[in-house]
DSSP file (Angstrom, degrees, kcal/mol; ACC not computed):
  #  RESIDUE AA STRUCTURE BP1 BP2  ACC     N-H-->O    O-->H-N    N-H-->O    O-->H-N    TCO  KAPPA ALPHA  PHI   PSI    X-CA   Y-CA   Z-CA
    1    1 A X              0   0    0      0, 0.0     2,-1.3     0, 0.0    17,-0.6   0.000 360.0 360.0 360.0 -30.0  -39.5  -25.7   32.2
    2    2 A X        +     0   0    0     15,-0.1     2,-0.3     3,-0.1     3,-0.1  -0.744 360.0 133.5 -93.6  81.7  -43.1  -27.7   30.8
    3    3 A X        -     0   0    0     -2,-1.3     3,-0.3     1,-0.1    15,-0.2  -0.869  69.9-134.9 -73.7 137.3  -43.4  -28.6   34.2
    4    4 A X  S    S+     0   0    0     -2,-0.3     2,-0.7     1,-0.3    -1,-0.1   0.991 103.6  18.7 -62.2 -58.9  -46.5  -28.4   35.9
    5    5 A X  S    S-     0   0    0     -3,-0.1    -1,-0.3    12,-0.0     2,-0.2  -0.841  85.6-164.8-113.3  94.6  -44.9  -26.8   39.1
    6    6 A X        -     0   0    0     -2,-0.7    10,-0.1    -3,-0.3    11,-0.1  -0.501  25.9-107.0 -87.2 165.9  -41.4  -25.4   38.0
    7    7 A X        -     0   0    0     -2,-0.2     2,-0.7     1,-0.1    -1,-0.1  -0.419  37.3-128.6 -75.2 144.9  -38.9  -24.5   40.6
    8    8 A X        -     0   0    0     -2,-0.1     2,-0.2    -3,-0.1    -1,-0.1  -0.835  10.2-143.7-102.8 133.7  -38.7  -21.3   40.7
    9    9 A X        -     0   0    0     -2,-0.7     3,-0.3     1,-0.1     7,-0.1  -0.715   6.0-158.6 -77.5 131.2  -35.0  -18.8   40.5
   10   10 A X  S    S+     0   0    0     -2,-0.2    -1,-0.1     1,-0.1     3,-0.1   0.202  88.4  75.3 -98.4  10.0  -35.5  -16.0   42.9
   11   11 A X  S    S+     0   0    0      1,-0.1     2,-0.8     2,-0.0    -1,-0.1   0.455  88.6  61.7 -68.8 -22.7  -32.7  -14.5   40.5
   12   12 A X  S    S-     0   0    0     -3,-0.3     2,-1.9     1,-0.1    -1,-0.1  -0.779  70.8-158.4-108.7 113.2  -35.2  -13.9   37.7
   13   13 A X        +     0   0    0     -2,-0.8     2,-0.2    -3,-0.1    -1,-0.1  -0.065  69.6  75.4 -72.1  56.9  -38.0  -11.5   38.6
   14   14 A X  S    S-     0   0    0     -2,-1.9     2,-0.4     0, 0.0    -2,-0.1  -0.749  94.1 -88.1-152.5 166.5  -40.4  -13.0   35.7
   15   15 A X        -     0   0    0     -2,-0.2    -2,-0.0     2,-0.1    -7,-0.0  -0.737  28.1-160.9 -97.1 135.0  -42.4  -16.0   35.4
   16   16 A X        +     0   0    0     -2,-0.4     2,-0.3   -10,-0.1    -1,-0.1   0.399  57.7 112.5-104.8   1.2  -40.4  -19.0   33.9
   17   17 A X        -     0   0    0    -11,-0.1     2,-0.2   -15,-0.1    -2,-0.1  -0.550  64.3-123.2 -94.8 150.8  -43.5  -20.8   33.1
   18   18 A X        -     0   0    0    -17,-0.6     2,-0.2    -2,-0.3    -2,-0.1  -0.489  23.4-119.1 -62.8 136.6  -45.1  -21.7   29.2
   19   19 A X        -     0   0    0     -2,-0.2     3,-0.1     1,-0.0    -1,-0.1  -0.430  35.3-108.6 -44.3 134.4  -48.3  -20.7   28.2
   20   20 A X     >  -     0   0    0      1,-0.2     4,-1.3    -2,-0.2     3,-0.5  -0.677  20.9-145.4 -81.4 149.4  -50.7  -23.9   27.2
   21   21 A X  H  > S+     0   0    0      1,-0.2     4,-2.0     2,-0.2    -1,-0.2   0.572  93.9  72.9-102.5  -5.9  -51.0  -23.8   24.0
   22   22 A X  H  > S+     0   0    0      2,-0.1     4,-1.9     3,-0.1    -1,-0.2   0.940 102.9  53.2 -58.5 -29.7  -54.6  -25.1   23.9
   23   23 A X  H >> S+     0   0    0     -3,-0.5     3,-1.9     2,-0.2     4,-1.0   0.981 109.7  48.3 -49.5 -74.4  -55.3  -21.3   25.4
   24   24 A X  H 3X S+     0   0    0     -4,-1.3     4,-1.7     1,-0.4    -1,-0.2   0.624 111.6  45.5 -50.3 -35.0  -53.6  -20.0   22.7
   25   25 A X  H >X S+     0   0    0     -4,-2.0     3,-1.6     2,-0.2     4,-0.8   0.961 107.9  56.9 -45.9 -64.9  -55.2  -21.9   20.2
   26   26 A X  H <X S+     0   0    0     -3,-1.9     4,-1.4    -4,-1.9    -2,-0.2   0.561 110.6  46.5 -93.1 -16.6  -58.2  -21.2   21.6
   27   27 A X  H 3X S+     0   0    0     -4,-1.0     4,-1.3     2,-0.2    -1,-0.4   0.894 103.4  56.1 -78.4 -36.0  -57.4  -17.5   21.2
   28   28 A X  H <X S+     0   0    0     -4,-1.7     4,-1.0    -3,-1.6    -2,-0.3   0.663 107.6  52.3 -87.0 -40.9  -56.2  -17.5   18.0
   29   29 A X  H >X S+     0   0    0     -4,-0.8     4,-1.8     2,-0.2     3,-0.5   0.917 109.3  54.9 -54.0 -51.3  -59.9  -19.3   16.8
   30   30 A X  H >X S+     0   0    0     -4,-1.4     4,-1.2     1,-0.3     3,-0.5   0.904 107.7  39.8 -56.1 -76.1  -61.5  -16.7   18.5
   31   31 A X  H 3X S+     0   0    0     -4,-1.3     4,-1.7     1,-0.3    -1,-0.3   0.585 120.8  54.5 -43.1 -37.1  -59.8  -13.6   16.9
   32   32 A X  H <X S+     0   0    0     -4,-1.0     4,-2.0    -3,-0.5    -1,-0.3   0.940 110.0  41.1  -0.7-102.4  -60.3  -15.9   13.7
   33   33 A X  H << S+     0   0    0     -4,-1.8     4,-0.4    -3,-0.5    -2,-0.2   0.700 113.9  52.9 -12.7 -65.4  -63.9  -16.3   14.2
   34   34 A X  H >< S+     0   0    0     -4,-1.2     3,-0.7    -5,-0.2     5,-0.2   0.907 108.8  53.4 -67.2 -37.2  -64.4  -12.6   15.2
   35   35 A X  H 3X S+     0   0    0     -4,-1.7     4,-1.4    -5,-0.2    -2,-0.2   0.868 107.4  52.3 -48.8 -49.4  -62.5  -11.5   11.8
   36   36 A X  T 3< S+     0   0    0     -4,-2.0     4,-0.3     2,-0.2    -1,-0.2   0.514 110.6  38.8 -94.6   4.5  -64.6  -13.5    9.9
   37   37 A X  T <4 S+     0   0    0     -3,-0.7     3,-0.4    -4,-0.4     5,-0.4   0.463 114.9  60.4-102.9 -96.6  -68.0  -12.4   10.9
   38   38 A X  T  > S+     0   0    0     -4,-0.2     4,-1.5     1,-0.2    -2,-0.2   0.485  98.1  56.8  36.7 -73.7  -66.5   -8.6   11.1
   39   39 A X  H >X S+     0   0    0     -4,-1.4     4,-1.7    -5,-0.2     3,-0.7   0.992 106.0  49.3 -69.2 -72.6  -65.6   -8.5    7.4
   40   40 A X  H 3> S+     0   0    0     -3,-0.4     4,-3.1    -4,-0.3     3,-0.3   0.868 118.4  40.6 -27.1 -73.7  -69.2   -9.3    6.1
   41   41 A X  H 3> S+     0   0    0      1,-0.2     4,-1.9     2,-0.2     5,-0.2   0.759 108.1  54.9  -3.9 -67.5  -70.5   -6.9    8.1
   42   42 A X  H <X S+     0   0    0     -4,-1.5     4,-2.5    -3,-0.7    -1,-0.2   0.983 111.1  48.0 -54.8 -60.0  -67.9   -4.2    7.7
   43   43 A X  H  X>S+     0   0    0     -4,-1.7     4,-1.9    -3,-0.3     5,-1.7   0.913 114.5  55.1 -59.6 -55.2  -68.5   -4.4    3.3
   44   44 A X  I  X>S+     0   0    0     -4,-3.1     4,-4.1    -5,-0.3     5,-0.8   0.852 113.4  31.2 -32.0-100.3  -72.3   -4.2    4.2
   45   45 A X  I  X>S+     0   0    0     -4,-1.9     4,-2.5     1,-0.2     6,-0.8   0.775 133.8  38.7 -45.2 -82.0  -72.6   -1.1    6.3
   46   46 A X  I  <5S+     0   0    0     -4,-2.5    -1,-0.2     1,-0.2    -3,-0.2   0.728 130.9  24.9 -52.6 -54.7  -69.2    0.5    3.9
   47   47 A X  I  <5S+     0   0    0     -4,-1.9    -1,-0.2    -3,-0.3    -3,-0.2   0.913 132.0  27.0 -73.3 -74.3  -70.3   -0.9    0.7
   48   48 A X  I  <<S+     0   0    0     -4,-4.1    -3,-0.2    -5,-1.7    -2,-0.2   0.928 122.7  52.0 -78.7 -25.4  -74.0   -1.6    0.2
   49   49 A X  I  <<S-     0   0    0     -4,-2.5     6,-1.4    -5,-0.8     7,-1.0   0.597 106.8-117.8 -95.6  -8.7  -75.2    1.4    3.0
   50   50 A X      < -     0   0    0     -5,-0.6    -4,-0.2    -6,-0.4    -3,-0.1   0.283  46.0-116.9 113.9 -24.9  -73.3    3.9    1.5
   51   51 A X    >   -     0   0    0     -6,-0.8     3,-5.3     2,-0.1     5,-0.3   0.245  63.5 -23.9  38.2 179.6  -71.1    4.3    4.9
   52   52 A X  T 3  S+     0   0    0      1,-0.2     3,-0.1     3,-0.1     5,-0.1  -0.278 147.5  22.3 -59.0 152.8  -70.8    7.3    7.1
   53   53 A X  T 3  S+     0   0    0      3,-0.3    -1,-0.2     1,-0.1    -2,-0.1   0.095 112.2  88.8  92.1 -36.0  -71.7   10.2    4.9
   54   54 A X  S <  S-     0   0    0     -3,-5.3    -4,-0.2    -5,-0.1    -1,-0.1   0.551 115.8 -58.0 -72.1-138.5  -73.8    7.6    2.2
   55   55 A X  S    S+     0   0    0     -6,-1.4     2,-0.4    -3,-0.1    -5,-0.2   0.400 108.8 110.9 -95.1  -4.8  -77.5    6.9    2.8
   56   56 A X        +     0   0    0     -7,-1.0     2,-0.4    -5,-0.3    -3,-0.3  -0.616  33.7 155.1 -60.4 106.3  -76.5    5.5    6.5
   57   57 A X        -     0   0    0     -2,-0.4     2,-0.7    -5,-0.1     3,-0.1  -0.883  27.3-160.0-147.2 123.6  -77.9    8.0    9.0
   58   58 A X    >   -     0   0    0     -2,-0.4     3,-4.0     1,-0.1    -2,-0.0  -0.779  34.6 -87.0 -97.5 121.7  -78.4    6.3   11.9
   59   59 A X  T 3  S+     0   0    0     -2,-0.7     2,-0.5     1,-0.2    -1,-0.1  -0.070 117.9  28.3 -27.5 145.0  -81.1    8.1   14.5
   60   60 A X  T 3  S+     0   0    0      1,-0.3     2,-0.3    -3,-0.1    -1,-0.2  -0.229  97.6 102.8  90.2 -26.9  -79.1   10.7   16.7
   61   61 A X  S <  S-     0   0    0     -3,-4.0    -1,-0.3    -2,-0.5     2,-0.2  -0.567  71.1-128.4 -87.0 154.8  -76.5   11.3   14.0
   62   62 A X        -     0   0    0     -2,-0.3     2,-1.0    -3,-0.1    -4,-0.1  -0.537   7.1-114.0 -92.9 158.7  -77.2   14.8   12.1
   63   63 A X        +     0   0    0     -2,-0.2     3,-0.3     1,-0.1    -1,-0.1  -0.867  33.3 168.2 -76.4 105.5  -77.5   15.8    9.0
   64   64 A X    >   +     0   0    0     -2,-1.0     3,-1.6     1,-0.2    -1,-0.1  -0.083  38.7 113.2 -56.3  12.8  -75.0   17.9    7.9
   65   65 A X  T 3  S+     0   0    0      1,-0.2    -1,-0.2     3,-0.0    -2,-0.0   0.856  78.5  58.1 -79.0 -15.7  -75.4   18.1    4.2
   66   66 A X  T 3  S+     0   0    0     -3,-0.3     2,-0.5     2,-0.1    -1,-0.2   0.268  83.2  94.2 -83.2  26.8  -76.4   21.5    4.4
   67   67 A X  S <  S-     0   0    0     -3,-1.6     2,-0.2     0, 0.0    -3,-0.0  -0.872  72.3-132.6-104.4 120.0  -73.1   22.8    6.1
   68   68 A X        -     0   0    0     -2,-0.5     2,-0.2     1,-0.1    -2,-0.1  -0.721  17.7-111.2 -92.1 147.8  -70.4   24.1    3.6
   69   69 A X        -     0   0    0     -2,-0.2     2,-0.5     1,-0.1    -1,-0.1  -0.385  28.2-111.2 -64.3 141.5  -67.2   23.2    3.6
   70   70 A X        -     0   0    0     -2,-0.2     2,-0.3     1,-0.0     3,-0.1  -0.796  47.0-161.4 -85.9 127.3  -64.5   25.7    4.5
   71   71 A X        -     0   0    0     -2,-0.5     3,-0.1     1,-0.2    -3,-0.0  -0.828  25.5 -73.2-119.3 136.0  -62.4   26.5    1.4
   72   72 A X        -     0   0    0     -2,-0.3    -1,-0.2     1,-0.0     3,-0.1   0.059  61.4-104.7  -5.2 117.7  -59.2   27.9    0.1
   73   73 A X        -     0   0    0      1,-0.1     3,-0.1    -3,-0.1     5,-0.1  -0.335  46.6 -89.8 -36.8 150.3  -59.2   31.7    0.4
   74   74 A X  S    S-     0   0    0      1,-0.2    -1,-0.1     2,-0.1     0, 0.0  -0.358  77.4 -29.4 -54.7 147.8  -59.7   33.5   -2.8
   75   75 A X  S    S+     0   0    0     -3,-0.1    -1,-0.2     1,-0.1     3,-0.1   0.225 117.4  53.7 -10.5 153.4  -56.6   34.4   -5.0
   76   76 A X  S    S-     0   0    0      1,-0.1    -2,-0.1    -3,-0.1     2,-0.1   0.896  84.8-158.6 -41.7 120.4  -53.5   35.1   -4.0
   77   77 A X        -     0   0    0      1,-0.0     2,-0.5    -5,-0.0    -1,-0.1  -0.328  25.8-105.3 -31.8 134.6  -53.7   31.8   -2.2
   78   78 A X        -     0   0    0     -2,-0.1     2,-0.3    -5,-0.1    -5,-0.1  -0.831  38.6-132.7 -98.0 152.5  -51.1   31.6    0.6
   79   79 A X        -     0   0    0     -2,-0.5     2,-0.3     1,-0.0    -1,-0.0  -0.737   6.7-140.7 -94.3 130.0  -48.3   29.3   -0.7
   80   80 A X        -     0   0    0     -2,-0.3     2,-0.1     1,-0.1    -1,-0.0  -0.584  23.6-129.4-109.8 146.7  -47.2   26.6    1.6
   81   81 A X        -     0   0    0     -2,-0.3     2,-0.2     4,-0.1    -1,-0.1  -0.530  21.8-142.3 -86.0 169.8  -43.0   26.2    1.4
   82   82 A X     >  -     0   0    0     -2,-0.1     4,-1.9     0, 0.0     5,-0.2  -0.722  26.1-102.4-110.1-173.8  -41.6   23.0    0.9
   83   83 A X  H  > S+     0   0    0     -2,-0.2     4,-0.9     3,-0.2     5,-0.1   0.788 119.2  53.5 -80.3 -19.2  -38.7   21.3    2.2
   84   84 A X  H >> S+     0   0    0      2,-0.2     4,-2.4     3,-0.1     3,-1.0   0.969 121.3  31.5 -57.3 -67.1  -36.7   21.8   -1.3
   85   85 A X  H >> S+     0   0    0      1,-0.3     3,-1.4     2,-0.2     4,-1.0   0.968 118.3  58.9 -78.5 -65.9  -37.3   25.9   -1.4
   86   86 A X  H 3X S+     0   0    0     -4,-1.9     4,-1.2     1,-0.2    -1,-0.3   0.701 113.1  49.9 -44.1 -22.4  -37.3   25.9    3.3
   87   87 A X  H <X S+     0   0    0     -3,-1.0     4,-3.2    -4,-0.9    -1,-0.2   0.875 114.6  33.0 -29.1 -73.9  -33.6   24.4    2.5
   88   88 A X  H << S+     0   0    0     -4,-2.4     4,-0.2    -3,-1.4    -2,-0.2   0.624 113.5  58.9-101.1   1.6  -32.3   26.4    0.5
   89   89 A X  H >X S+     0   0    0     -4,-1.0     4,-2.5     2,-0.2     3,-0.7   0.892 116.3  49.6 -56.3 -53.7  -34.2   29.9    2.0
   90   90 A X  H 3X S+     0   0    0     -4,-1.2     4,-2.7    -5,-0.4    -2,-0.2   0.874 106.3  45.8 -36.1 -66.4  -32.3   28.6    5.0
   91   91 A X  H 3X S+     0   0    0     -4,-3.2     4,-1.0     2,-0.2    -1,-0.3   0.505 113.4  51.1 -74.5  -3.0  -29.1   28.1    3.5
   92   92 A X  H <> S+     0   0    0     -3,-0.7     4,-1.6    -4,-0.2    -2,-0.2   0.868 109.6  50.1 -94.2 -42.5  -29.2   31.7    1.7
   93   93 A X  H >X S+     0   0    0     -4,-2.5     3,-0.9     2,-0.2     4,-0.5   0.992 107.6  55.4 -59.0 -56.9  -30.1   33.5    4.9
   94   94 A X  H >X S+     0   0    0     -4,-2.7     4,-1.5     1,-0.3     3,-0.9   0.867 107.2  58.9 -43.6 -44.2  -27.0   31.6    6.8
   95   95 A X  H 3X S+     0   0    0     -4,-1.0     4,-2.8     1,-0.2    -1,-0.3   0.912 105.6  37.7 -37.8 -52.7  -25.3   33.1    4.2
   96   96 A X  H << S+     0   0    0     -4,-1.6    -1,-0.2    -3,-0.9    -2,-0.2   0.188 108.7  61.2-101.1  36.7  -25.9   36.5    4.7
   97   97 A X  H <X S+     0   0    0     -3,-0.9     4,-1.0    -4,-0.5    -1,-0.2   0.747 113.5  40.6 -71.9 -67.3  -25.8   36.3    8.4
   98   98 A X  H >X S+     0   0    0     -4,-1.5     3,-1.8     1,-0.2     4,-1.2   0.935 111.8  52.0 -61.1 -46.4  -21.9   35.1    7.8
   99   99 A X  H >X>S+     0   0    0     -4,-2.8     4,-3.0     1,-0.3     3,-1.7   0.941 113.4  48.8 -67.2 -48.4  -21.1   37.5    5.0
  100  100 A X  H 345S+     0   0    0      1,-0.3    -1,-0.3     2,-0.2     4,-0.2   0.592 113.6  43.5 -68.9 -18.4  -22.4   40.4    7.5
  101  101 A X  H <<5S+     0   0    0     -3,-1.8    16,-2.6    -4,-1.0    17,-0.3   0.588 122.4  41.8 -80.1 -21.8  -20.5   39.2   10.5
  102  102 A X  H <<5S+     0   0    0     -3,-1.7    -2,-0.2    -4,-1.2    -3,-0.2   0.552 131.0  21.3 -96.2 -17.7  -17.4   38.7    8.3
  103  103 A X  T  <5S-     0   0    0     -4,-3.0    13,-0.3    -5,-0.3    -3,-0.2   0.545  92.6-148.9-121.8 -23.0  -17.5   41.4    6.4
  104  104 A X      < -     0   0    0     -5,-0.5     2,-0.2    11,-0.2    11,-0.2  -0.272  12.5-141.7  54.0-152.0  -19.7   44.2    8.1
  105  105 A X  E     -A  114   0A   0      9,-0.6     9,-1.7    -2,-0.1     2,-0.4  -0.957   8.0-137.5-176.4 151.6  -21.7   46.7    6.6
  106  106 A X  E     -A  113   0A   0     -2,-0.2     2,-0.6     7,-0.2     7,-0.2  -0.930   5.6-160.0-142.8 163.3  -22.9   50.1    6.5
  107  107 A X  E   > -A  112   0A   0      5,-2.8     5,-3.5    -2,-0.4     4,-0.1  -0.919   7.7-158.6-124.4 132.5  -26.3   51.9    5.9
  108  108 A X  T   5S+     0   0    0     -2,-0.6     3,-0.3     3,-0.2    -1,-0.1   0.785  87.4  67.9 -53.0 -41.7  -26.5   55.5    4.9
  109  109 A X  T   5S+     0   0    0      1,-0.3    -1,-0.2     2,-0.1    -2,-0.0   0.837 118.1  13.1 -84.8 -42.0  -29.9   55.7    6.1
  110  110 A X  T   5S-     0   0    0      2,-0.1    -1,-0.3     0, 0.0    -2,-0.2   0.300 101.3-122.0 -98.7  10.9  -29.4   55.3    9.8
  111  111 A X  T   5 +     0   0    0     -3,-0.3     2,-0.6     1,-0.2    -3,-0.2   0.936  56.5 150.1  32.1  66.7  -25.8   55.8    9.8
  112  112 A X  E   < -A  107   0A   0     -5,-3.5    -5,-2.8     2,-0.0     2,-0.4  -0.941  27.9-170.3-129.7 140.4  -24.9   52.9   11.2
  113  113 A X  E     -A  106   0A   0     -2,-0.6     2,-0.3    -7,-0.2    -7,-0.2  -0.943  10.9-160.5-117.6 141.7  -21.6   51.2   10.5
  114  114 A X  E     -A  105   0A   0     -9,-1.7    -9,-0.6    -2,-0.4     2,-0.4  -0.799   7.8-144.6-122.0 145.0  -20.8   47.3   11.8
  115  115 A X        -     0   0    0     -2,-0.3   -11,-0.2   -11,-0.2     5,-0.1  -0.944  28.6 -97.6-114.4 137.9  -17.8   45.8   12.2
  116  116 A X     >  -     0   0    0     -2,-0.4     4,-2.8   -13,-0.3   -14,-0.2  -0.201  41.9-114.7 -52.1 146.3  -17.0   41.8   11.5
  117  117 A X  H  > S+     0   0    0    -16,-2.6     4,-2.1     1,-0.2    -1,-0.1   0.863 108.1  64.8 -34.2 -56.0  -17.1   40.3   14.6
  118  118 A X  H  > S+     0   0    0    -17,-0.3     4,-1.7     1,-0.2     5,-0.2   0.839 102.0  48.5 -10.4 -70.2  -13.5   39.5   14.3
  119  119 A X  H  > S+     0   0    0      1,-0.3     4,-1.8     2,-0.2    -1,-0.2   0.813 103.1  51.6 -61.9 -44.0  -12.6   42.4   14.4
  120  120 A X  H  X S+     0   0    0     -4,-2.8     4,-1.3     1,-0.2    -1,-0.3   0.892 104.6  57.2 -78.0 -29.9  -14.2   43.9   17.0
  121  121 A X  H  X S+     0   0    0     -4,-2.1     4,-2.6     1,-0.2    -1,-0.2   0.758 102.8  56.2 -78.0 -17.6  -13.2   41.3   19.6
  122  122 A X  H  X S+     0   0    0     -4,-1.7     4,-1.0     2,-0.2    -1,-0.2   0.812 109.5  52.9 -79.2 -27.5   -9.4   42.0   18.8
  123  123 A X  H  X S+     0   0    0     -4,-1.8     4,-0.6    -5,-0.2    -2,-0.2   0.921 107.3  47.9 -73.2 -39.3  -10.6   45.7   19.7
  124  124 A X  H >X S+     0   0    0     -4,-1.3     3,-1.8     2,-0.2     4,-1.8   0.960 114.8  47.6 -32.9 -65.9  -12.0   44.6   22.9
  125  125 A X  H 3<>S+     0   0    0     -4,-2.6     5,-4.3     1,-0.3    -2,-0.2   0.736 107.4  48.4 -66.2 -11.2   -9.0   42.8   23.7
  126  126 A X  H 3<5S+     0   0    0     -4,-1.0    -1,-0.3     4,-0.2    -2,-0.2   0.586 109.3  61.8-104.9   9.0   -6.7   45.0   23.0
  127  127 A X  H <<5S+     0   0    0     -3,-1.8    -2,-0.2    -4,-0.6    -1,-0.2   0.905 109.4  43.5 -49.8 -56.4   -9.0   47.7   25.2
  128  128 A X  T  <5S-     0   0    0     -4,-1.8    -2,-0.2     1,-0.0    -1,-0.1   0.227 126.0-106.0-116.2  17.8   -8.7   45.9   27.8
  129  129 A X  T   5       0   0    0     -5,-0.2    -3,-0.2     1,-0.0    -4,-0.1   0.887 360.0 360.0  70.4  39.2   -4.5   45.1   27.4
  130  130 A X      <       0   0    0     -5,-4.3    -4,-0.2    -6,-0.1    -5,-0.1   0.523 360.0 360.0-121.6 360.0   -4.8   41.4   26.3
C-alpha cells in the first residue's frame, strides 16, 4: 500500500492510497503557526481593547449604550417550572385522569354523571349482544 502506483481493487469504492506525511506535517505547522500568532492578537483586542462592548468601536459598528435592556416584568414575575415540579404536575394529573376513568364522577352543576370506562364498554357490548 506505500507504493507510488498501487494496484487498485475495483471491490473497494475508496482510495487505498496513504497520505505523505510531509503534507501533513506541513499542515499541522501551519495550523500551529496560525494558532500562535492568533492567541496574541486575540488577548489584545479581548483583553487590552476592552472587546466588543469595551472601548473597541470599530467605525460602522453603533453605539448602543443608550439602548436599555429589556427586563423582567414587574412583580408577580411569571415562574418558569422545572423539571422536578413538570414531573411530578405530570404525574398528579395522570392520576386524576385514571381515578376519573376508573372510578367516574358526577357534577351537580351541570348534571352530568360519567361512567368508568370499563364499565361502559361492557354496556356497549352487551347492547349490541356480545
Amino acid at each position: 500500500m506505500h507504493t507510488k502506483h498501487p494496484e487498485t481493487d475495483p471491490t473497494k469504492n475508496y482510495d487505498t492510497t496513504d497520505l505523505p506525511i510531509q503534507g501533513v506535517l506541513k499542515g499541522m505547522g501551519a495550523l500551529a503557526m496560525m494558532a500562535i500568532v492568533a492567541g496574541p492578537i486575540s488577548y489584545f483586542v479581548m483583553v487590552k481593547l476592552g472587546g466588543p462592548g469595551g472601548k473597541l468601536h470599530l467605525s460602522g459598528t453603533p453605539d448602543r449604550s443608550h439602548v436599555s435592556r429589556a427586563k423582567m416584568p414587574d412583580a408577580p414575575n411569571p415562574i418558569l417550572q422545572d423539571n422536578v415540579t413538570a414531573s411530578a404536575d405530570i404525574r398528579n394529573l395522570r392520576l386524576k385522569e385514571t381515578r376519573k376513568m376508573a372510578e367516574g364522577f358526577d357534577n351537580p352543576d351541570t348534571k352530568e354523571h360519567t361512567l368508568p370506562v370499563s364499565e361502559a364498554i361492557e354496556m356497549e357490548a352487551a347492547k349490541k349482544g356480545g
